[in-house]
MITOR-674838 format. One record per residue (C-alpha): residue number from 1; residue in one letter; x, y, z. Coordinates in steps of 0.02 Angstrom, whole numbers, plus 50000, padded with zeros to 5 digits. Layout:
// MITOR-674838
SITE   resi   resn      xx      yy      zz
SITE    NUM      A       X       Y       Z
...
//
This chain:
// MITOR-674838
SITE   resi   resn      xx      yy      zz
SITE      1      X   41547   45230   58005
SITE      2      X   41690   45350   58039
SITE      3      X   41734   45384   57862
SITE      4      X   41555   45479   57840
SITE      5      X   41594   45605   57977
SITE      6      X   41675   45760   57881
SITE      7      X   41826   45801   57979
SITE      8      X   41893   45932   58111
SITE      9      X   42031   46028   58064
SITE     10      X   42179   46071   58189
SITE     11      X   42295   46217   58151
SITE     12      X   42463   46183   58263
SITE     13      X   42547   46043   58318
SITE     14      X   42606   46100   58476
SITE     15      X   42556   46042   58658
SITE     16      X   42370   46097   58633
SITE     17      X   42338   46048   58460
SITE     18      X   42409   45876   58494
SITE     19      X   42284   45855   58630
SITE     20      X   42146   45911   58544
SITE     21      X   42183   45812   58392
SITE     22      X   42200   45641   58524
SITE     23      X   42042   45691   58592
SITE     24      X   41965   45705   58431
SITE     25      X   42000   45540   58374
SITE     26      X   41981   45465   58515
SITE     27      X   41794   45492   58515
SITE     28      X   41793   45417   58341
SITE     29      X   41814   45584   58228
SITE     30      X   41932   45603   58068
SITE     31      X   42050   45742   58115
SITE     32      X   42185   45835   57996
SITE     33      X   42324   45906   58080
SITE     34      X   42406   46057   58031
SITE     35      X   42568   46103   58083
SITE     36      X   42677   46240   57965
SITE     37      X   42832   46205   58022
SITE     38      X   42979   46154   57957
SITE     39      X   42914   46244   57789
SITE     40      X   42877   46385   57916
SITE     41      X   42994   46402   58064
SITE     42      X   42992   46535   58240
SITE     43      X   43075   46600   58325
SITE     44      X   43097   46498   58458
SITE     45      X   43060   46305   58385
SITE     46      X   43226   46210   58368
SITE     47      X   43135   46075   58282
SITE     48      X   42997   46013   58178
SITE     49      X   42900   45899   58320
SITE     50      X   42759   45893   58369
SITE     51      X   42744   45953   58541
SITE     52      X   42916   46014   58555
SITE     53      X   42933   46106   58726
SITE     54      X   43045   46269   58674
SITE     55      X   43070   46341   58840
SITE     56      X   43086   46243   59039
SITE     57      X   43051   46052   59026
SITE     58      X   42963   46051   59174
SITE     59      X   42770   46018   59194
SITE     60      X   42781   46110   59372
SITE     61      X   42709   46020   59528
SITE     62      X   42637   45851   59531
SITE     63      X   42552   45848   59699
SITE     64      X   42360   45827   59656
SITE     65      X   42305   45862   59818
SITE     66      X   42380   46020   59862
SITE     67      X   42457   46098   59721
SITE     68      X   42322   46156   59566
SITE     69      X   42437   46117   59436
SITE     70      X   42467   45932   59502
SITE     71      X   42274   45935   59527
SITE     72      X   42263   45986   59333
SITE     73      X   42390   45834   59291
SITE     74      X   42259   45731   59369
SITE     75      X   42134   45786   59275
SITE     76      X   42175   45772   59123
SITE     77      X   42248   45587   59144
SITE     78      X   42072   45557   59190
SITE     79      X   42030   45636   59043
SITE     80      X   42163   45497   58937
SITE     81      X   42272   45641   58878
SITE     82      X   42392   45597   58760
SITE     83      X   42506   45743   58843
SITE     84      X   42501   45655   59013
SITE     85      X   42527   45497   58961
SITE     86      X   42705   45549   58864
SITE     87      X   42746   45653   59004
SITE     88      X   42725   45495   59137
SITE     89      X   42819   45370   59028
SITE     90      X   42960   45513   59003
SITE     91      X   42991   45587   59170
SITE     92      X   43163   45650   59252
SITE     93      X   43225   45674   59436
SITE     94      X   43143   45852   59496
SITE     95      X   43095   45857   59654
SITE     96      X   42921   45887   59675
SITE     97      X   42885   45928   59494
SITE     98      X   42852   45842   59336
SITE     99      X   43000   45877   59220
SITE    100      X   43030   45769   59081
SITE    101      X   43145   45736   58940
SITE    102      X   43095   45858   58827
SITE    103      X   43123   45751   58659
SITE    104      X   43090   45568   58708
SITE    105      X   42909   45666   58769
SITE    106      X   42888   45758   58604
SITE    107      X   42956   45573   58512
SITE    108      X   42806   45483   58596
SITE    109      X   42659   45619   58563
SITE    110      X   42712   45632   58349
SITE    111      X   42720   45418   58355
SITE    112      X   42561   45402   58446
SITE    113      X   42480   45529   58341
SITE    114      X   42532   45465   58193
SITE    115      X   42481   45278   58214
SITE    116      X   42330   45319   58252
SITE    117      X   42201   45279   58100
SITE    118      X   42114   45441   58088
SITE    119      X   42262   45565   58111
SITE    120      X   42312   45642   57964
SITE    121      X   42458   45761   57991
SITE    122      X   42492   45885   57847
SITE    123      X   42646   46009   57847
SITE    124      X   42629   46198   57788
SITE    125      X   42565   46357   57840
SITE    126      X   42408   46397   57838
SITE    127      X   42402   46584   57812
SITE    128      X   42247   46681   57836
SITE    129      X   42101   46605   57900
SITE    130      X   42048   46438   57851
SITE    131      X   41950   46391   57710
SITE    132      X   41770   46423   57715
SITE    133      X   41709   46239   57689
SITE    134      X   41845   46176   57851
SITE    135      X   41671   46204   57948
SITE    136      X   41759   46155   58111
SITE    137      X   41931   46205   58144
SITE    138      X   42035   46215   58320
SITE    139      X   42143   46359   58287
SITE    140      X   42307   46303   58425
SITE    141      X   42444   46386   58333
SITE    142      X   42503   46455   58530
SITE    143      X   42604   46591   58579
SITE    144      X   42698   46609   58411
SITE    145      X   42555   46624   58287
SITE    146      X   42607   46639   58116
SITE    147      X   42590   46843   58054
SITE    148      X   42465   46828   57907
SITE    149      X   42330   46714   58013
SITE    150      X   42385   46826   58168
SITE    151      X   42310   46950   58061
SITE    152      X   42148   46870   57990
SITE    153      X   42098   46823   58180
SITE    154      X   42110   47012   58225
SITE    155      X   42010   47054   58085
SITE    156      X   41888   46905   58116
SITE    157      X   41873   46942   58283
SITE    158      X   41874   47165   58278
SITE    159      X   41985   47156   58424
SITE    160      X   42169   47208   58454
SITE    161      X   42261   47036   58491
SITE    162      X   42373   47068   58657
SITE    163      X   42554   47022   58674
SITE    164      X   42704   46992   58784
SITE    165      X   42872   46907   58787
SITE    166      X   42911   46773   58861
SITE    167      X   43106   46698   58890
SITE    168      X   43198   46582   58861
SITE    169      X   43299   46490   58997
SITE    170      X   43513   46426   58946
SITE    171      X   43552   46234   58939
SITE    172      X   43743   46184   59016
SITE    173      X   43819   46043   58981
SITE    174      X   43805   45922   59117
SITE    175      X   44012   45896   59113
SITE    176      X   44053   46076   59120
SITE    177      X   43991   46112   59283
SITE    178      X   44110   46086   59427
SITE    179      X   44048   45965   59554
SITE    180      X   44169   46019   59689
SITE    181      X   44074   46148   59711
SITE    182      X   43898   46131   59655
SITE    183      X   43818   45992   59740
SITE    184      X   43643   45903   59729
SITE    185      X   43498   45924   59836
SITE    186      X   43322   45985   59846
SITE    187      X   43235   46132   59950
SITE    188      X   43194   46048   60123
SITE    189      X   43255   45865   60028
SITE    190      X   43094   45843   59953
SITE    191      X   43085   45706   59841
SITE    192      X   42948   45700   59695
SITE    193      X   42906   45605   59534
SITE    194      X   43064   45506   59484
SITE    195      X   43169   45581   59596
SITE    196      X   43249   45573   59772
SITE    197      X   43254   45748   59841
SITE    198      X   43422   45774   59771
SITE    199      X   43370   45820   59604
SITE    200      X   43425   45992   59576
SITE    201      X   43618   46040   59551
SITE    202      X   43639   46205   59672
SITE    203      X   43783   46342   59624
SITE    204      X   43816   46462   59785
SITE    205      X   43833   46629   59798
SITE    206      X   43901   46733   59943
SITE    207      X   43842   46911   59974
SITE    208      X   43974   46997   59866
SITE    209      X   43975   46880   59710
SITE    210      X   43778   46892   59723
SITE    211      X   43814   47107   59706
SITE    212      X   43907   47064   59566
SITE    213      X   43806   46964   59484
SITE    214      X   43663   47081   59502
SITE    215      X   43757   47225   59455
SITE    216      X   43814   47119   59300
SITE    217      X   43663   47099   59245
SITE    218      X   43575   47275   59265
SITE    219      X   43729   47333   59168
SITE    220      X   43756   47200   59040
SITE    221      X   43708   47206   58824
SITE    222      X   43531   47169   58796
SITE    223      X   43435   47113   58651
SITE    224      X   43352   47277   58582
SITE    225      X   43174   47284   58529
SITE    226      X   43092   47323   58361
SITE    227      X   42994   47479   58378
SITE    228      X   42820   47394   58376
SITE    229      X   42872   47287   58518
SITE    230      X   42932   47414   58631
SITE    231      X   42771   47443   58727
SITE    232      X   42716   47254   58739
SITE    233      X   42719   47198   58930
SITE    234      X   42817   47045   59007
SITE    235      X   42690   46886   59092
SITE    236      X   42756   46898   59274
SITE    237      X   42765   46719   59282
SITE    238      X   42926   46709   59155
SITE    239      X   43011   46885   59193
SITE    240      X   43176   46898   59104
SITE    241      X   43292   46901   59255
SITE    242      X   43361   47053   59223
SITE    243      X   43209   47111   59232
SITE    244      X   43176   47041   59396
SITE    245      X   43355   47115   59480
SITE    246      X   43267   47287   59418
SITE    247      X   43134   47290   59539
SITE    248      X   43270   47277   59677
SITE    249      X   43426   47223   59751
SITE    250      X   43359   47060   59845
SITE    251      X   43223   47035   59694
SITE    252      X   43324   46876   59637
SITE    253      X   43375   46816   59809
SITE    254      X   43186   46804   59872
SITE    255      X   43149   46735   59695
SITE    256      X   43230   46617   59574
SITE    257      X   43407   46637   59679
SITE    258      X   43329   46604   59844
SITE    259      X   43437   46494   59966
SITE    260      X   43298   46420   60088
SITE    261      X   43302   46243   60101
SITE    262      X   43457   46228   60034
SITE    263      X   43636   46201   60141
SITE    264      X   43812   46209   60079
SITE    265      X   43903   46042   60102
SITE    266      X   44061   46129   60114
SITE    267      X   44031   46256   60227
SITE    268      X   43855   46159   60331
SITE    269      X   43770   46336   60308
SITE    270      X   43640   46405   60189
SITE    271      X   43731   46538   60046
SITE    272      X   43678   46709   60045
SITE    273      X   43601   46653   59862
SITE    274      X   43579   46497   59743
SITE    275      X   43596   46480   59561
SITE    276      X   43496   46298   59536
SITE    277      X   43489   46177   59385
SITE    278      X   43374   46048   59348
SITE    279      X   43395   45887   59222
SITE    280      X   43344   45927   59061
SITE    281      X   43349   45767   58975
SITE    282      X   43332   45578   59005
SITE    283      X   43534   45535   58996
SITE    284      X   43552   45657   59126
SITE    285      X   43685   45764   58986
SITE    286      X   43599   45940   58997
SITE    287      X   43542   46023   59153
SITE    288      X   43435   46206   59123
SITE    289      X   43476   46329   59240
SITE    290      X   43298   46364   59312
SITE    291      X   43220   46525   59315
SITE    292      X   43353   46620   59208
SITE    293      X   43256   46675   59067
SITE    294      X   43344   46815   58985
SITE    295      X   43354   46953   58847
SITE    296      X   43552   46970   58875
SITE    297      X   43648   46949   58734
SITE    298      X   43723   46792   58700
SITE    299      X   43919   46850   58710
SITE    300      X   43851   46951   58882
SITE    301      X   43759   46771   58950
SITE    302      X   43929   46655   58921
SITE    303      X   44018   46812   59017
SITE    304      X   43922   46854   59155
SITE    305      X   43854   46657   59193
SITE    306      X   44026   46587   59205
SITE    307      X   44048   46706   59355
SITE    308      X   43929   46580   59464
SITE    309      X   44029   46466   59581
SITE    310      X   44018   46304   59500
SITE    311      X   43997   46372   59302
SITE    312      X   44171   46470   59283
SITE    313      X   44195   46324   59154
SITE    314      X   44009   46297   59077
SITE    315      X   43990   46253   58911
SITE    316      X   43803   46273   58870
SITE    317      X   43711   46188   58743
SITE    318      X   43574   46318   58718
SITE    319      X   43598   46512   58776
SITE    320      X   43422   46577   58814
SITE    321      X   43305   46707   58704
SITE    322      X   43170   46809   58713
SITE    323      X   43009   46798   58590
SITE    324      X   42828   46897   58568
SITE    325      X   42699   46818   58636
SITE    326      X   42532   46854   58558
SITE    327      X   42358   46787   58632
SITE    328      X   42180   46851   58615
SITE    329      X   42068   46937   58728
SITE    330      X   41947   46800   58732
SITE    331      X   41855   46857   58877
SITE    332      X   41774   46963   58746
SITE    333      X   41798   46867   58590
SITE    334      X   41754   46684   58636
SITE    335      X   41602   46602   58700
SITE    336      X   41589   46467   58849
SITE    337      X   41656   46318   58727
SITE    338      X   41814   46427   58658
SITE    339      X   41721   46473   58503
SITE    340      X   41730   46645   58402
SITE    341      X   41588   46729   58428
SITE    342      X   41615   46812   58266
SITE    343      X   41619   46634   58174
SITE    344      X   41582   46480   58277
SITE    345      X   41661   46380   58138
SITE    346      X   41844   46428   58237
SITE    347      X   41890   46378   58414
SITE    348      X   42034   46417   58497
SITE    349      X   42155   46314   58618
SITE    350      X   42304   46330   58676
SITE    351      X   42408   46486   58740
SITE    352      X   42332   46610   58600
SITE    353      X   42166   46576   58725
SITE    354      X   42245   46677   58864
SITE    355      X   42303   46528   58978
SITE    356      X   42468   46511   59035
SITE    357      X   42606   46352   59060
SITE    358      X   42614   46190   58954
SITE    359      X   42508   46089   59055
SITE    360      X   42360   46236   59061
SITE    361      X   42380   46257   58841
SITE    362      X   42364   46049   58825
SITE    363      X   42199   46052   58953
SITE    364      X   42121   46182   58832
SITE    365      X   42172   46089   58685
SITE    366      X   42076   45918   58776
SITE    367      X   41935   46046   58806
SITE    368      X   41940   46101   58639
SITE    369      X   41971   45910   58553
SITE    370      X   41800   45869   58655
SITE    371      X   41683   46005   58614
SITE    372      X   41713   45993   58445
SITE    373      X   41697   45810   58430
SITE    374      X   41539   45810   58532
SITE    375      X   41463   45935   58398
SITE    376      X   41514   45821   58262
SITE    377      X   41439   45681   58323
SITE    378      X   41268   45802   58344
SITE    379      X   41280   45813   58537
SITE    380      X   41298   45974   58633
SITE    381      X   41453   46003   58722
SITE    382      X   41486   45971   58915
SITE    383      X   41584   46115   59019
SITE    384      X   41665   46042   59139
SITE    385      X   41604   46098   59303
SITE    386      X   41687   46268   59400
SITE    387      X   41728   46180   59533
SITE    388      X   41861   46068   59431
SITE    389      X   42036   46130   59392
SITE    390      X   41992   46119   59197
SITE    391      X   41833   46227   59238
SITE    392      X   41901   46360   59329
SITE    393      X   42042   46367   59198
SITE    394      X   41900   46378   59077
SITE    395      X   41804   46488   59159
SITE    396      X   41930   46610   59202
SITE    397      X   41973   46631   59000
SITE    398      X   41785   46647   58941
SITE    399      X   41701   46759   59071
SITE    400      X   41786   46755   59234
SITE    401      X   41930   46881   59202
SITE    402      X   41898   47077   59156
SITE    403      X   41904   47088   58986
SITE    404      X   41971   47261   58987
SITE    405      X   42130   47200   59101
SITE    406      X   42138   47017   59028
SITE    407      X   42319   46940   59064
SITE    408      X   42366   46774   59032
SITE    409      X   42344   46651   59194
SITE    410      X   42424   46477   59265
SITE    411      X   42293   46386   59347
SITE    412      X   42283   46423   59531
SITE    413      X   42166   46396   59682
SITE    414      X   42102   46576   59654
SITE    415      X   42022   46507   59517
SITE    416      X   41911   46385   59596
SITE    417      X   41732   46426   59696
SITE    418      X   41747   46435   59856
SITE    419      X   41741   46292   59979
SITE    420      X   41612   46287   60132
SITE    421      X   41678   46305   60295
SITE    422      X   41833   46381   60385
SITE    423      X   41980   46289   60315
SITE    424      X   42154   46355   60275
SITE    425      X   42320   46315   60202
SITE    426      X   42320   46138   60167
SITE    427      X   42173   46077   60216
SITE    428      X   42074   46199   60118
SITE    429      X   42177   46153   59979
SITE    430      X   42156   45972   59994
SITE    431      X   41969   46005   60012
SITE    432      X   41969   46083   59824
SITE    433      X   42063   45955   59781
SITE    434      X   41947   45805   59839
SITE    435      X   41809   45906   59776
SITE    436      X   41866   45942   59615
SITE    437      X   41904   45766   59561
SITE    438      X   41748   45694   59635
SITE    439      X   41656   45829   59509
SITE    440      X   41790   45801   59371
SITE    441      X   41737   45606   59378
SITE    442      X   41564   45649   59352
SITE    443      X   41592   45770   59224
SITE    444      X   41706   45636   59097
SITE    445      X   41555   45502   59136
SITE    446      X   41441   45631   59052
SITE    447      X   41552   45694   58925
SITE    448      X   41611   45533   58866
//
């Protein structure tokens, strides 16, 4: 009887503890949810959802057998994550990626959650480490981890949590942008899922207006930091891009702002630089200007962004942010199932583990959601194997990085063992893939 099994509690209700929390009573276990906000906001949540995404909407590439992000989508819907299946049934035009409509998504993970007979969701903060007698608790409070438990897991754990920021990209108003001279298309056409390979909105740039622009932002009003910030470093994979136009003149233009692919209608040539846009929610209203996460200031963003071909007139719904990341060197700290080694009561999912990108937190969380339900029920839990996309991620957080230069990590064929054999490029990368989900398929028939 499932009312005899004491249950797991889940500290945040974001993409990773929502997963873990499905997972958990999926295999039959009680699970409380704990989620502190709106009685505790950040400083980057807008709302009170679960699973709110508070920076892109996009789930990044959903090509399974040569991309290992798409390969990770796969996964986990093998899996029957909750996060998937939300993400599916709420997908926009993006190309080749998985973007979705970021609260019809987050709508559909809080309803399924909540209808589900052993879900208990209960609002407030849970400050400090949990109670002694919560003998098995998924700590998933992500990237913006509440001060005073920030605090108690430091202590817990005797090591210095790391941090870095991570940005925040603008949202325009669909209406505002001026269609006679941004037009639609994807790089090389390439269509994806829910699209048609005309799924981004492309703003050009020609070499002087690029200069500008650059010079615009190296020169523009930035947000300052507080003192015991200063010194925390930036996750290459979401560089502010002012940041980025630091490292170099061209930085943007080989980067975020890069033209290939792409060809002016007007004009039947490629622009010396693109500003791009992608659909940001299902009616097709707000469009996020991809890649331009920034520290500017807000009066400085409006300013220098209208000075794109295409937004002289944008009106934007959200201007973009910067916030302090903080996740723990778990390398050191955790032990093959995401456990403290200091107390095995707490695991850990989610970005706090060191992993990096929305789909990569919600895998741990299913990771998580699994081993701990499998020790409830008095069974020992199953790694997946290294050779999966969930594995390597695994791996890679609990052993397989240096602990004494531990960064956070999207998943990524570098991750993987190697394959036998001479293959390259795509084939090589087709042959992880085939491999991987033969092994993943074995693993969940085990696990289950």
């Amino acid at each position: 009887m499932t009312s005899s099994i004491k249950p797991i509690h889940i500290v945040g209700g974001g993409l990773a503890g929502s997963e873990a929390a499905w997972q958990v009573a999926s295999a039959g276990v009680p699970v409380i949810l704990h989620e502190m906000r709106p009685e505790r906001g950040t400083e980057a949540h807008q709302t009170d959802s679960l699973a709110e995404l508070v920076c892109s909407n996009s789930f990044r590439s959903d090509d399974a057998a040569n991309n290992a992000v798409g390969l990770l989508h796969e996964e986990m819907r093998r899996a029957g994550s909750l996060i998937m299946r939300a993400a599916d049934a709420h997908k926009l035009p993006a190309g080749g990626a998985l973007a979705v409509d970021r609260h019809g998504f987050s709508a559909a993970v809080q309803e399924t959650l909540l209808a589900h007979p052993l879900v208990t969701l209960e609002r407030g903060e849970v400050a400090g480490l949990p109670p002694a007698d919560w003998d098995s608790v998924i700590v998933a409070t992500g990237p913006l981890t509440s001060p005073a438990l920030a605090e108690a897991i430091r202590a817990a754990s005797g090591e210095d949590a790391l941090a870095f920021f991570d940005a925040i990209a603008p949202i325009v108003h669909y209406e505002s942008i001026d269609r006679s001279i941004a037009w639609k298309q994807s790089r090389y056409d390439k269509g994806g899922p829910g699209g048609d390979g005309a799924d981004y909105l492309n703003c050009p740039l020609d070499k002087p207006e690029y200069d500008a622009f650059v010079a615009g932002l190296l020169a523009g009003d930035k947000t300052e930091f507080k003192e015991w910030e200063a010194n925390t470093p930036y996750f290459d994979g979401c560089l502010p891009i002012e940041v980025m136009a630091s490292r170099g003149p061209d930085t943007l233009r080989f980067g975020p702002m890069k033209p290939v692919g792409l060809r002016d209608p007007r004009t039947g040539r490629r622009p010396w630089a693109v500003v791009q846009l992608r659909q940001d929610n299902a009616l097709g209203t707000l469009w996020n200007i991809v890649g331009f996460q920034t520290k500017l200031k807000h009066g400085e963003q409006t300013r220098l962004f209208r000075t794109i071909p295409g937004l002289q007139n944008a009106e934007f719904a959200r201007l973009g942010g910067l916030h302090r990341n903080t996740f723990l060197n778990s390398p050191r700290v955790l032990d093959g199932t995401l456990r403290l080694k200091a107390q095995p009561r707490l695991r850990f999912a989610g970005q706090i583990t060191g992993c990096e990108g929305y789909v990569e937190s919600a895998a741990v969380g299913l990771m998580t959601g699994r081993f701990a339900a499998a020790e409830r029920h008095g069974a020992a839990p199953v790694t997946p194997p290294p050779t999966t996309a969930m594995g390597a991620l695994l791996g890679h957080i609990t052993g397989g990085a240096d602990a004494t230069t531990f960064q956070p990590m999207n998943v990524n064929f570098g991750l993987f063992p190697p394959i036998e054999g001479t293959l390259r490029g795509k084939e090589r990368k087709q042959a992880l893939s085939a491999r991987a989900l033969k092994d993943f398929d074995d693993w969940v028939g085990k696990a289950a």
